[in-house]
C-alpha positions, 0 to 999 in steps of 0.5 A: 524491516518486519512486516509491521514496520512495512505497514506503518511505512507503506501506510504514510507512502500511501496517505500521500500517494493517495491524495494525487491518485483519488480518483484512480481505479484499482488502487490496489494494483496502481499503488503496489505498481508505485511500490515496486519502484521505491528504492527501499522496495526490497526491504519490505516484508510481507509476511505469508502472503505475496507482496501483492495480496497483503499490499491490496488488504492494507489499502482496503483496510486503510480506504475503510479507514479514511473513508474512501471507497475502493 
């Protein structure tokens, strides 16, 4: 999976996850958590940055997005 693919798949994991966990704190570090434990995690790329660093920007950005402040 390329690091684009990565994106658009971890961002409908995340869209979901989201609505169960709207109130949680840190949800970079709680939705990373909830990655590390998907069977597929290992097909993930992330490019450059470590798999923690670039999933804590998709979800800031994707927050942005939706409305949701972090």
């Amino acid at each position: 999976m390329t690091k684009a693919e990565t994106e658009r798949h971890l961002r409908g994991i995340y869209l979901e996850w989201i609505r169960e966990n709207m109130n949680t704190s840190q949800k970079e570090l709680s939705f990373h958590a909830h990655i590390c434990h998907l069977p597929n995690f290992s097909t993930f790329r992330f490019g450059a940055a470590r798999d923690y660093q670039q999933t804590a920007m998709w979800v800031r950005e994707w927050n942005e997005q939706i409305g949701i402040n972090n």
